[in-house]
BALUM-16028 format. One record per residue: residue in one letter; x, y negated, z negated of N, C-alpha, C in turn. Coordinates in steps of 0.05 Angstrom, whole numbers, padded with zeros to 5 digits, always signed. Atoms other than C-alpha are relative to their C-alpha. Layout:
<sites>
AXYZXYZXYZ
...
</sites>
This chain:
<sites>
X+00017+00024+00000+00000+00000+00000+00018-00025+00000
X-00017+00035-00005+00028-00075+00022-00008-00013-00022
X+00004+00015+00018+00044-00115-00034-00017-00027+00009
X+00020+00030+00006-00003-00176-00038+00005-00033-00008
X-00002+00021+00010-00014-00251-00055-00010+00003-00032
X+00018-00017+00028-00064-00211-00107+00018+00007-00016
X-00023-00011+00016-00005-00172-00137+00016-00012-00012
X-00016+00019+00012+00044-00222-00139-00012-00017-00025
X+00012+00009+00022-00004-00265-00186-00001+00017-00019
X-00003-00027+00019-00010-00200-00220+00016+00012-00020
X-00033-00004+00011+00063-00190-00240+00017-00014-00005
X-00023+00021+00011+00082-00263-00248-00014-00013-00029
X+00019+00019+00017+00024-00287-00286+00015-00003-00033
X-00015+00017+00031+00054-00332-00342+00000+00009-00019
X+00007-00012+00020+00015-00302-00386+00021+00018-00012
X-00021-00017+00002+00062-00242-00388+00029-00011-00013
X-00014+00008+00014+00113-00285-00417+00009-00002-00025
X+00015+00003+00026+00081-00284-00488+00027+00027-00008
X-00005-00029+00010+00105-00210-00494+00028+00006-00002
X-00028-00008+00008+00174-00210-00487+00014-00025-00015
X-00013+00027+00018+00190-00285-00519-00017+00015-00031
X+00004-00017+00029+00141-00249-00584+00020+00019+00006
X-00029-00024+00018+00193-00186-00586+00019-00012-00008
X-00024+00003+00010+00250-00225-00587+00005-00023-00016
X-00006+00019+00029+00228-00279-00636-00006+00010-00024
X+00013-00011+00026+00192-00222-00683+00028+00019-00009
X-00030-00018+00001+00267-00179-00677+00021-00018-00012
X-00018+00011+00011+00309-00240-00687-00008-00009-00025
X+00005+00012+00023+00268-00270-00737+00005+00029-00024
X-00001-00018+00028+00271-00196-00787+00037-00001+00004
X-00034-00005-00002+00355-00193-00762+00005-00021-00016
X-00016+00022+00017+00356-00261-00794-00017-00005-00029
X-00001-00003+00030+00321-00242-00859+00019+00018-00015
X-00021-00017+00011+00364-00195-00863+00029-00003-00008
X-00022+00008+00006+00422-00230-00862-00004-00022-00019
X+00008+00017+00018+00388-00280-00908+00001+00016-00025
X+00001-00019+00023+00375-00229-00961+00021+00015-00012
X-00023-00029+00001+00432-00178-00954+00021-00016-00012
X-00025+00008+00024+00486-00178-01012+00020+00011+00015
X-00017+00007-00004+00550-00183-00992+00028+00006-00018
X-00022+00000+00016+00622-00173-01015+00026+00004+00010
X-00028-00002-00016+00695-00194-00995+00012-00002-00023
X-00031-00006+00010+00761-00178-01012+00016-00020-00005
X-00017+00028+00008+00792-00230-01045+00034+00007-00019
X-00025-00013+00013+00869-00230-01080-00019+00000-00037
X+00012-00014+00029+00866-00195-01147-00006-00030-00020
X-00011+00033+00019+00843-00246-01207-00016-00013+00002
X+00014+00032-00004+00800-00295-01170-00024+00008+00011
X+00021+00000-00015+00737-00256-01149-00012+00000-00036
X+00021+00001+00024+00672-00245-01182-00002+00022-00013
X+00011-00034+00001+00658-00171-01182+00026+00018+00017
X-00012-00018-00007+00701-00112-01181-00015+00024+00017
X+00010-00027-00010+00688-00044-01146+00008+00022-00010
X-00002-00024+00020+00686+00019-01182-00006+00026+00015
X+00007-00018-00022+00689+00081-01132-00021+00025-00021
X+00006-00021+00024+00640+00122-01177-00006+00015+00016
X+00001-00033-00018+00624+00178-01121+00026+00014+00008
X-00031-00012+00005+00698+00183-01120-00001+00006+00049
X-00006-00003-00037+00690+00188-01033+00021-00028+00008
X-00016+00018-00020+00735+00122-01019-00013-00019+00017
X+00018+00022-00016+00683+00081-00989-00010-00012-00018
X+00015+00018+00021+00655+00017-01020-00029+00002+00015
X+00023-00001-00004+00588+00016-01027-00026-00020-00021
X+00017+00013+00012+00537-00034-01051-00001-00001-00038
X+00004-00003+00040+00516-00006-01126+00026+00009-00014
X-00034-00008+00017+00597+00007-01133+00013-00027-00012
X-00011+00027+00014+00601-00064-01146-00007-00006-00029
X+00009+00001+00029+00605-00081-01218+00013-00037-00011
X-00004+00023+00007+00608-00158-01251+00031+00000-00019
X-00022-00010+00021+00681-00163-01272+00001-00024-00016
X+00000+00024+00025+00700-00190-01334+00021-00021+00001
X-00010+00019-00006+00737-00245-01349+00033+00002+00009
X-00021-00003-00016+00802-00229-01321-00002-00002+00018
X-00004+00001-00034+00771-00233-01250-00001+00025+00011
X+00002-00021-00006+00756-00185-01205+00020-00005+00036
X-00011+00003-00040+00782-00165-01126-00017-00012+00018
X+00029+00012-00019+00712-00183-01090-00011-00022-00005
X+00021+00014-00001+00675-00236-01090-00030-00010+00016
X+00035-00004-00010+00593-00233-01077-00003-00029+00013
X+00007+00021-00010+00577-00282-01023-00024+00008+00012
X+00031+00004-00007+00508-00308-00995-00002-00004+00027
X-00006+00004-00026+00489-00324-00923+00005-00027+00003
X+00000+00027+00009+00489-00396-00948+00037-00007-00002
X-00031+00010+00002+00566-00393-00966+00006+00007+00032
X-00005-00006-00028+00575-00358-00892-00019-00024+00022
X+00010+00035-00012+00538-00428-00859+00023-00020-00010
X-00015+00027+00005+00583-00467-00899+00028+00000+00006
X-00029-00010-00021+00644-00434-00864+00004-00007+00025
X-00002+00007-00023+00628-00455-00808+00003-00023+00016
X-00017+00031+00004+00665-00514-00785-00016-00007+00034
X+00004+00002-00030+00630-00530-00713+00010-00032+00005
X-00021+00010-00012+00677-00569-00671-00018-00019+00021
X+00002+00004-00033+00671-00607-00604+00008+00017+00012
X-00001-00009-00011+00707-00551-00589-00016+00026+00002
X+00025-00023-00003+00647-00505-00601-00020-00014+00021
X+00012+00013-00022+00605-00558-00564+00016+00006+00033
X-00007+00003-00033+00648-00553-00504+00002+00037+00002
X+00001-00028-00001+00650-00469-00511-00031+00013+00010
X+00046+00000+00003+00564-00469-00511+00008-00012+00032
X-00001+00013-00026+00580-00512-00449+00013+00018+00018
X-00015-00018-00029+00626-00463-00404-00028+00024-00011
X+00021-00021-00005+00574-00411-00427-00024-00001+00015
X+00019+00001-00024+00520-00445-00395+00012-00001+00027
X-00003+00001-00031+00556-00460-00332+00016+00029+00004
X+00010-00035-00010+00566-00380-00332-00019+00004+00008
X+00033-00003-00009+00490-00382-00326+00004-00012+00037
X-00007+00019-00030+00499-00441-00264+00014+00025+00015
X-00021-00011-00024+00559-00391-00232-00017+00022+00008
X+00021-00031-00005+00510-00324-00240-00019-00018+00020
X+00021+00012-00020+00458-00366-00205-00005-00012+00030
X-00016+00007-00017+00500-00401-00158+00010+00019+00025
X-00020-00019-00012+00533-00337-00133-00029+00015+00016
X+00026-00023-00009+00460-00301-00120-00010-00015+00021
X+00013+00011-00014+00439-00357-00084+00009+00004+00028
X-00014-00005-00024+00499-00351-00032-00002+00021+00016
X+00003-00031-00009+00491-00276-00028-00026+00000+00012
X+00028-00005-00014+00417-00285-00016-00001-00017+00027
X-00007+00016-00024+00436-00334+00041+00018+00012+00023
X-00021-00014-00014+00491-00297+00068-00018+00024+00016
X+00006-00023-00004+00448-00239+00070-00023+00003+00025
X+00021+00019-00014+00393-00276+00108+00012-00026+00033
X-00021+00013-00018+00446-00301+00157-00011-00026+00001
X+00007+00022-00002+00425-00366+00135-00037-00012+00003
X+00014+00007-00002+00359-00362+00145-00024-00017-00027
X+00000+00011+00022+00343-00379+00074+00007-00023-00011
X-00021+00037+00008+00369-00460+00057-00002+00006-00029
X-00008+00005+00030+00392-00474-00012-00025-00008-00018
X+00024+00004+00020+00328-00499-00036-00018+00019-00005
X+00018-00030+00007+00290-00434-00022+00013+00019-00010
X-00010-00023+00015+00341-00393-00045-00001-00007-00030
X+00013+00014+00021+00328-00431-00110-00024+00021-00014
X+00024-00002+00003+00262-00411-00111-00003+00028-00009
X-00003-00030+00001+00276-00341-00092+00001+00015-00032
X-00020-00011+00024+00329-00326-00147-00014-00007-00019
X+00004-00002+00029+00292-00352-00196-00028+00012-00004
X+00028-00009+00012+00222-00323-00183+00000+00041+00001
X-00001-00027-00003+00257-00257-00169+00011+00001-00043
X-00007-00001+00023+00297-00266-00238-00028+00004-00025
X+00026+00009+00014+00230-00286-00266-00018+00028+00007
X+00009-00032+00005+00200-00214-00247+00016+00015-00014
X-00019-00014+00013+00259-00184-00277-00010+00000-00028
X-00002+00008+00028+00253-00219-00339-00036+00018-00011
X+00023-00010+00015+00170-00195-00347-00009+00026+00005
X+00015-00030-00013+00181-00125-00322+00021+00018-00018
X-00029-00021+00014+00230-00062-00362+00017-00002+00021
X-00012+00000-00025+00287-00058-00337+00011+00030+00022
X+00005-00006-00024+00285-00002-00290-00025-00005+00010
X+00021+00013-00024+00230-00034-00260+00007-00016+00018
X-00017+00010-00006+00265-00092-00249-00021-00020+00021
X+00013+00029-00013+00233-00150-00202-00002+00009+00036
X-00009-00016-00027+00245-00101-00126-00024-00003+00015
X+00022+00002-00027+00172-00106-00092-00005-00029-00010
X+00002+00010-00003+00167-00174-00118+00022-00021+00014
X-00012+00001-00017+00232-00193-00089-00005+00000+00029
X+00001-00004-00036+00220-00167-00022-00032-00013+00003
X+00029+00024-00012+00147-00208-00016+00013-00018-00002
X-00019+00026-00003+00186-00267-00029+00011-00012+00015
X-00015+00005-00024+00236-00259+00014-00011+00003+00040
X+00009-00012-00015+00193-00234+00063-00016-00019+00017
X+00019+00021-00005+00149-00304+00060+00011-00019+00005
X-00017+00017-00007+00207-00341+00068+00008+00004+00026
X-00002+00006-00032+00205-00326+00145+00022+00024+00004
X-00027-00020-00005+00257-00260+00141-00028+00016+00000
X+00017-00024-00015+00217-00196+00175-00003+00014-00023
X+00003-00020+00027+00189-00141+00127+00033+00015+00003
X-00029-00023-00012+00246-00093+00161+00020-00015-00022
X-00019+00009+00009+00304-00141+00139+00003-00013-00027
X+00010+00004+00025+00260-00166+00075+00015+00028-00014
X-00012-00021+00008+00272-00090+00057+00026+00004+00000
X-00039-00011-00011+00345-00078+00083+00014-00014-00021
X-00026+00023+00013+00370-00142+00042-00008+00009-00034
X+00004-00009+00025+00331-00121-00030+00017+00027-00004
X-00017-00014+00004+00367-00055-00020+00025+00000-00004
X-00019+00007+00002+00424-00084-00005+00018-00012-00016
X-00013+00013+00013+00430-00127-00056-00005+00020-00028
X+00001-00027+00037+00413-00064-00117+00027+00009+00017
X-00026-00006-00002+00477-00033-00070+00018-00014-00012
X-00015+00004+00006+00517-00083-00087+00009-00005-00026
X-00001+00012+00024+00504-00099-00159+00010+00026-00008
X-00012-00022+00024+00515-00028-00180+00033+00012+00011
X-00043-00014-00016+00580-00016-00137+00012-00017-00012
X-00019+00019+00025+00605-00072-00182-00001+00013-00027
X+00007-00015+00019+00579-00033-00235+00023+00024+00000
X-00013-00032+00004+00612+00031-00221+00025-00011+00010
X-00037+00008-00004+00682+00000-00195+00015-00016-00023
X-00005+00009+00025+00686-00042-00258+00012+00013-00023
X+00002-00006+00025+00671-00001-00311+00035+00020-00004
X-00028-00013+00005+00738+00046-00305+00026-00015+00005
X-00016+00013-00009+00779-00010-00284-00001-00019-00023
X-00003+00015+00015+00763-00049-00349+00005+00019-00023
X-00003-00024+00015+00758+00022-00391+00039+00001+00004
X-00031-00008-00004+00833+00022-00369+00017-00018-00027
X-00011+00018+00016+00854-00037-00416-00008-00008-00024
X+00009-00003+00025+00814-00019-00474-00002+00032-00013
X-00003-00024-00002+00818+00036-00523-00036+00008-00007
X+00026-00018-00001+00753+00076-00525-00003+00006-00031
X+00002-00003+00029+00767+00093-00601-00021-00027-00011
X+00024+00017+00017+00725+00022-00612-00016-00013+00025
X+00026+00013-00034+00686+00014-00547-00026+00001-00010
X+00016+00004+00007+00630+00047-00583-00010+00002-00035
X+00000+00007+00032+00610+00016-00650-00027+00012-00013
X+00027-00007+00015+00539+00036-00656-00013+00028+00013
X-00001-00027-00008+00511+00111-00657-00033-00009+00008
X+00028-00009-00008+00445+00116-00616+00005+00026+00009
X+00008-00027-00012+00412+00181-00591-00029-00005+00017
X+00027+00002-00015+00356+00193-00538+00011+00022+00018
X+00004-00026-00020+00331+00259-00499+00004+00003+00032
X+00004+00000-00043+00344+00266-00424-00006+00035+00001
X+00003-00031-00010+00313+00331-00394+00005+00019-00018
X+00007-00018+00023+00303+00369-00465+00039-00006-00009
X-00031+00011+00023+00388+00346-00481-00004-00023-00014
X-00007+00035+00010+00398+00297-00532+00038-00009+00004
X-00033+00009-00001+00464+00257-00526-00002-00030-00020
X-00007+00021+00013+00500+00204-00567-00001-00021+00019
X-00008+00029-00022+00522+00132-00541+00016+00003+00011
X-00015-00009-00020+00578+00163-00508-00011+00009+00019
X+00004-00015-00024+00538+00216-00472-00032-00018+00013
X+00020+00017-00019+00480+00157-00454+00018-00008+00019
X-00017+00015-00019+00535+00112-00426+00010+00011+00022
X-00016-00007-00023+00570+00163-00388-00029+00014+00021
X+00018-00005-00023+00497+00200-00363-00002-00029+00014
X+00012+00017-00016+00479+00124-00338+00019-00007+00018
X-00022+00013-00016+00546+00110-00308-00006+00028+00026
X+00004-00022-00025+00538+00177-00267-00025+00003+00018
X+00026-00007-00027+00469+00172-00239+00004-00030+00013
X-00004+00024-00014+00491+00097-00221+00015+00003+00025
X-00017+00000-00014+00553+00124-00191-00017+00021+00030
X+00022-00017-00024+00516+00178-00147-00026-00016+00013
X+00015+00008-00019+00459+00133-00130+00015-00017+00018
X-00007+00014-00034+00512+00088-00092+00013+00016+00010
X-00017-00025-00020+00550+00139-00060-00028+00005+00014
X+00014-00007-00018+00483+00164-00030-00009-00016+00003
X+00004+00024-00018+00468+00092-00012+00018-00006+00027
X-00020+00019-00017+00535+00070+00016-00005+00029+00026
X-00004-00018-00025+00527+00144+00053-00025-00007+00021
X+00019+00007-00024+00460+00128+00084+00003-00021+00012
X-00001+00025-00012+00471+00052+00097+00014+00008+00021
X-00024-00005-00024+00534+00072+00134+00008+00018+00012
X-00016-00027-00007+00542+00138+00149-00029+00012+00024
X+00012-00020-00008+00479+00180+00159-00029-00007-00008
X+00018+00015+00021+00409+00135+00146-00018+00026-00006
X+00015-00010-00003+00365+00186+00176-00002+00025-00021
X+00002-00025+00027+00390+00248+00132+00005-00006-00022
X+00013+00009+00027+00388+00212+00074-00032-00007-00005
X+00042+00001-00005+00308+00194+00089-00006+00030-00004
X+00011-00024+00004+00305+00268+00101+00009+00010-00028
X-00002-00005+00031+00338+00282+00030-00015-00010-00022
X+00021+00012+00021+00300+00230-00007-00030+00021+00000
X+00023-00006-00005+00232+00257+00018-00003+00038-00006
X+00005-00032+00005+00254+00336+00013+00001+00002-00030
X+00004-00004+00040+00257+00321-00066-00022-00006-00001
X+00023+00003+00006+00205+00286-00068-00019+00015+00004
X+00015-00022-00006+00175+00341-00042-00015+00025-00022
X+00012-00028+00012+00172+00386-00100-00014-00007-00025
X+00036+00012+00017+00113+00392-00149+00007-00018-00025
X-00001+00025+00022+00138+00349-00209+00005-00017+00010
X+00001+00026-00012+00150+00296-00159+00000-00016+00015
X+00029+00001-00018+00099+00301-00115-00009-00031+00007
X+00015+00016+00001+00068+00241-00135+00017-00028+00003
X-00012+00016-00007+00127+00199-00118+00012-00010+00037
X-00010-00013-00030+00137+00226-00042-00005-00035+00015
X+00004+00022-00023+00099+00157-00011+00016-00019-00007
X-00029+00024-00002+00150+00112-00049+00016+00012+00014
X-00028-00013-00005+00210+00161-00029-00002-00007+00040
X+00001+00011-00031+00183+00155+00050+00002-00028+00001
X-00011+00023+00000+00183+00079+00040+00027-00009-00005
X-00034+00010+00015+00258+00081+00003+00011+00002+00026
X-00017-00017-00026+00276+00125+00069-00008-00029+00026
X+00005+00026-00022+00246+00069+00117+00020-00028-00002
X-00014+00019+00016+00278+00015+00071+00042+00003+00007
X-00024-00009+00001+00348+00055+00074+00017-00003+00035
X-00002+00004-00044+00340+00053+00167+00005-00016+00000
X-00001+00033-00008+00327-00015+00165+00026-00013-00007
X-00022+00015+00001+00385-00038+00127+00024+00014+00010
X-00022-00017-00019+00433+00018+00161+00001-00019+00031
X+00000+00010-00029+00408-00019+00228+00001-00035-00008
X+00002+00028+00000+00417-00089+00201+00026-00010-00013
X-00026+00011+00014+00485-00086+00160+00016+00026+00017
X-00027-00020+00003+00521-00028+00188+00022-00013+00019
X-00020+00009-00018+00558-00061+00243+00012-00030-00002
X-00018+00026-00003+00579-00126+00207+00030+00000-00014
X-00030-00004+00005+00651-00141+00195+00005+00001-00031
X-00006+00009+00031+00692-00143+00130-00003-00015-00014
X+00000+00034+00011+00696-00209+00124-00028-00012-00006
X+00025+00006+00003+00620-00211+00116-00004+00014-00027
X+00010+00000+00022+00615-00162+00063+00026+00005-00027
X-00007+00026+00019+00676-00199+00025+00003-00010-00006
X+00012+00016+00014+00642-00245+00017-00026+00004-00019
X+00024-00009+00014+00582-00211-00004+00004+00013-00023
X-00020-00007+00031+00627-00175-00057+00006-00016-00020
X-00019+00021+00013+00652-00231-00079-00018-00016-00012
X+00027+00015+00012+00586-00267-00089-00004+00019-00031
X+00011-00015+00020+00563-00203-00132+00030-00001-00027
X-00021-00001+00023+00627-00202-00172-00001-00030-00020
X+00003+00027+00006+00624-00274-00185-00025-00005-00018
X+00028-00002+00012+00549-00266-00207+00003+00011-00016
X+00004-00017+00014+00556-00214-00250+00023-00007-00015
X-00027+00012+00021+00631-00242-00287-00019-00016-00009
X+00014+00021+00020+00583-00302-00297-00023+00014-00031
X+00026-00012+00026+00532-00259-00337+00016+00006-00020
X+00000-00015+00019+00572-00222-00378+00016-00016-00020
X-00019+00022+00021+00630-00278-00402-00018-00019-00014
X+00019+00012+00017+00572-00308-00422+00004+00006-00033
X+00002-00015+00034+00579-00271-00493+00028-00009-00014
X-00038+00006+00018+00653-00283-00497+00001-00026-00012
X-00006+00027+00003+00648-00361-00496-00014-00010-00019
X+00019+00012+00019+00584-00364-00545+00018+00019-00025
X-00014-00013+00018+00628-00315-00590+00026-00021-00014
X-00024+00008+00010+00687-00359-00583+00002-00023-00006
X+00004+00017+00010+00656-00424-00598-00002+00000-00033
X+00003+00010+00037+00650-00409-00675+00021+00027-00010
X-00027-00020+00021+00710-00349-00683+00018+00004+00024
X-00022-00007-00011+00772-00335-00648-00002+00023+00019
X+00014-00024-00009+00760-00275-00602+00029+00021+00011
X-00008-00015-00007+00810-00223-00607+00009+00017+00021
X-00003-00012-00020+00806-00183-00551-00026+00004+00020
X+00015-00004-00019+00763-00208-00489-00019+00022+00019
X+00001-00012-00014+00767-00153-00450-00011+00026-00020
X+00017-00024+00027+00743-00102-00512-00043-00021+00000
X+00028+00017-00003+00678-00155-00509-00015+00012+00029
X+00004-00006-00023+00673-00145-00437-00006+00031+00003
X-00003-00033-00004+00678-00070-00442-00027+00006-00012
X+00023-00008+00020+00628-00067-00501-00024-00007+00023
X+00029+00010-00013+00576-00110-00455-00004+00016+00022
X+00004-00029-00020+00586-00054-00398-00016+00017-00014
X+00010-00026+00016+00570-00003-00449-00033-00002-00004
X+00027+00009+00011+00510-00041-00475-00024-00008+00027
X+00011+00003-00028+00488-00056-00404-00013+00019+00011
X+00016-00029-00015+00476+00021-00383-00015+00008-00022
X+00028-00005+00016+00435+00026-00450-00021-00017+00007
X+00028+00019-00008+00398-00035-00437-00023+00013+00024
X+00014-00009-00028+00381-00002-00369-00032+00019-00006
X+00026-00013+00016+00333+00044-00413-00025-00012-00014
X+00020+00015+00019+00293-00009-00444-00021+00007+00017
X+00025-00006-00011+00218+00008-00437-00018-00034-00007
X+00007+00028+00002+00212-00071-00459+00001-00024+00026
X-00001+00024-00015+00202-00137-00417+00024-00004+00001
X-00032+00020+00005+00281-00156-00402+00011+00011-00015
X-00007-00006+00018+00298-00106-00446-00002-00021-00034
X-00004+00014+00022+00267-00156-00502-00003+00013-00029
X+00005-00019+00017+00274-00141-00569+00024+00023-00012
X-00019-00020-00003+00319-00084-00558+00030-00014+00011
X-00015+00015+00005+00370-00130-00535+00016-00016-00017
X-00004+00005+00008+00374-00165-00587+00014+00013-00025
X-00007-00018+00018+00386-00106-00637+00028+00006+00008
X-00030-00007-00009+00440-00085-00585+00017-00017+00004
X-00018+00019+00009+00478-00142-00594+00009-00003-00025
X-00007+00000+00025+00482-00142-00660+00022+00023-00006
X-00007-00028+00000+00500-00070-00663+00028-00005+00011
X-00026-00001-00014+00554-00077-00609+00023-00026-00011
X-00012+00021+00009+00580-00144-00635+00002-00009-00021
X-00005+00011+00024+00579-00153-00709+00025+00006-00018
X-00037-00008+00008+00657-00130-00716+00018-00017+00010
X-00013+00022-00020+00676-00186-00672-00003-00026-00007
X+00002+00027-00005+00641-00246-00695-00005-00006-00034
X-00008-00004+00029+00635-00276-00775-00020+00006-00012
X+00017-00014+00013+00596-00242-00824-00029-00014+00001
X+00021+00004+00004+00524-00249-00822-00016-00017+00031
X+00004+00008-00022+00522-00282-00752-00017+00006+00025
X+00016-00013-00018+00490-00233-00717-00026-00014+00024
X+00023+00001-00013+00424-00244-00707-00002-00038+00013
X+00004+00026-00015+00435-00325-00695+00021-00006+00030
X-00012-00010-00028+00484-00308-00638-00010+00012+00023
X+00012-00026-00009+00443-00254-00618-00022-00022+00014
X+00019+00021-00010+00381-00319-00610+00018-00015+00021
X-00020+00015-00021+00441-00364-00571-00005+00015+00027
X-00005-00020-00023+00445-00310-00524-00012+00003+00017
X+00026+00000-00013+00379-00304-00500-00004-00021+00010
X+00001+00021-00015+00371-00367-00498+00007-00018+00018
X-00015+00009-00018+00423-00382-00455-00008+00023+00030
X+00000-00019-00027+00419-00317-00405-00027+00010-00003
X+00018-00004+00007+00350-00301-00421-00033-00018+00015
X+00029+00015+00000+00290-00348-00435-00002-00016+00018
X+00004+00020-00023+00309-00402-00382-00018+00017+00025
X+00024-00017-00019+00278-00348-00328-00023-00001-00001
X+00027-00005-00007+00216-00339-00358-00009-00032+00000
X+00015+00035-00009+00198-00425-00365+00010-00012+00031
X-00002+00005-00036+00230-00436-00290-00012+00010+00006
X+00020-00019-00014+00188-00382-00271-00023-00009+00000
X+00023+00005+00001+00127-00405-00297-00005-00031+00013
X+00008+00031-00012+00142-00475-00263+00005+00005+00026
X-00009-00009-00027+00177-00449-00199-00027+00012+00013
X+00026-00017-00006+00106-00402-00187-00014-00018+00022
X+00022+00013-00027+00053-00451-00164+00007-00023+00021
X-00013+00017-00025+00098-00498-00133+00008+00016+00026
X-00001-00021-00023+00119-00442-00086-00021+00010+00013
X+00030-00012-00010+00046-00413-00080-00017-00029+00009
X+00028+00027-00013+00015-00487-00057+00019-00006+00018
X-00010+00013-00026+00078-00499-00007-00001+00031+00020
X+00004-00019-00016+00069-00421+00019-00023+00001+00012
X+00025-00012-00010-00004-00409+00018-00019-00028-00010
X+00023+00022+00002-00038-00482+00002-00016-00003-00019
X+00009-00009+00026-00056-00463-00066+00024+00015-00022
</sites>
């Protein structure tokens, strides 16, 4: 069935907004009672704290009720509040100017998509509609999970912007090829310069096909069905479209997923088109198109480093960068809006060894608000200005 003007209203409608700005103000707001509430205790030289520690389970680990009020000689610890961790915090101009390269990460991610979607469009797209595009595709992104992801309202978009259904299709595929071949050429080339012993800080679990696996064996199943779905992209785009159509459709063929067969014949049509519309252009076409997606996607993720390193020192970048890979092929699972919500938890999780005690969850708000929430209020203003210069309404 042809997506619609009906649909599109369907899947942008503002409304939908509500749902993922509530998760991730009802998530940050309990992360930051929690760090309001939660007792506390550092290591101070012997003498000058408040409270000692008393290993009474005899295991070697401190633990909350091991703290004991020492007497007046002073203890090693001293019990701090989230109130003394605010008043640590010295913010700079040079935190103001740190907040500032993080947003124009946002600008470069946005910047970079625009070119690619131009490029891709051999121009047929101008800078003001690619505007429009990027942000009302972003803006499905943001009110859909993310494997759903923003893909049939994309290609209406692009499609109304005067580019053919055929090449509408070819270029949406084209551009999920390229994002995850950055994906999968990345991740072992930044895995190279970090050690893995603290890549993953936080233990999840979740079932695939009756296995459960840790956060190791999520990260590495999502890195592998990433890596295999572009290999049997780059093989159909460029190699072989037709027997890839016939592969998609002979799976879909069998009875558990059956009911997927009329997408899988559309993927296979989708997969012709852009075989017959990119296969024969030069290098120098796609890098640049590389180069866009790399560029887009560095902007997203240094995003974290520079809001990290406006209020603490940041150790080791490229351990940041690694972690946000990691956290990236979980996010991919979110059954939330934008992964909302669940994002925010996984930030915390992945980043509260990095940044200063109790920080979490108001970093965790920065974050969003910088790579995040701007989508869904452009969205909701970008909408009917696009729908009264497309369709007169």
């Amino acid at each position: 069935m042809a997506f619609r003007i009906q649909d599109l209203l369907r899947e942008l409608n503002p409304r939908r907004i509500l749902l993922p700005i509530g998760l991730g103000l009802v998530v940050v707001s309990y992360m930051l009672y929690g760090n309001l509430t939660k007792v506390r205790y550092r290591e101070v030289p012997a003498g000058t704290g408040d409270h000692a520690w008393v290993d009474l389970n005899h295991n070697g680990q401190t633990e909350d009720a091991e703290y004991v009020t020492a007497g007046p000689e002073g203890g090693n610890y001293q019990r701090i509040t989230y109130r003394d961790v605010l008043s640590e915090i010295n913010w700079t101009w040079a935190s103001t100017a740190w907040i500032g390269v993080a947003l124009l990460m946002m600008l470069l991610r946005d910047v970079a998509y625009m070119y690619r979607i131009r490029l891709l469009t051999d121009g047929v797209i101008k800078w003001r509609d690619s505007f429009n595009v990027i942000m009302l595709w972003e803006f499905a992104s943001a009110v859909s999970p993310s494997l759903v992801g923003g893909t049939a309202v994309a290609l209406f978009i692009i499609n109304r912007e005067g580019v053919n259904t055929g090449k509408s299709a070819a270029i949406v595929l084209t551009t999920a090829l390229l994002d995850e071949l950055f994906y999968v050429l990345t991740v072992p080339v930044v895995l190279l310069t970090v050690s893995t012993a603290t890549l993953f800080p936080i233990s999840l679990e979740k079932e695939f096909f009756g296995l459960t696996l840790g956060t190791v064996g999520i990260f590495v199943f999502a890195y592998v069905v990433l890596a295999v779905y572009s290999a049997l992209l780059i093989w159909g785009v460029f190699i072989n479209p037709r027997g890839l159509k016939w592969l998609v459709i002979k799976l879909a063929s069998m009875p558990f997923l059956r009911r997927w067969r009329h997408d899988a014949v559309q993927m296979g049509d989708e997969i012709i088109a852009a075989s017959r519309e990119f296969r024969g252009r030069g290098i120098v076409f796609w890098l640049k198109a590389y180069g866009a997606t790399v560029l887009s996607w560095t902007g997203r993720f240094w995003v974290v480093n520079f809001i990290i390193l406006a209020f603490t020192p940041v150790g080791s970048h490229m351990l940041l960068y690694a972690r946000q890979l990691v956290m990236f092929a979980i996010l991919l699972l979110s059954p939330t809006p934008g992964g909302s919500g669940i994002a925010e938890f996984a930030f915390s999780g992945f980043f509260h060894d990095m940044i200063p005690i109790g920080l979490a969850a108001s970093l965790a708000l920065i974050w969003r608000l910088i790579s995040y929430y701007p989508y869904l209020f452009i969205g909701t203003i970008v909408l009917p200005r696009w729908l009264k210069r497309r369709f007169g309404h």
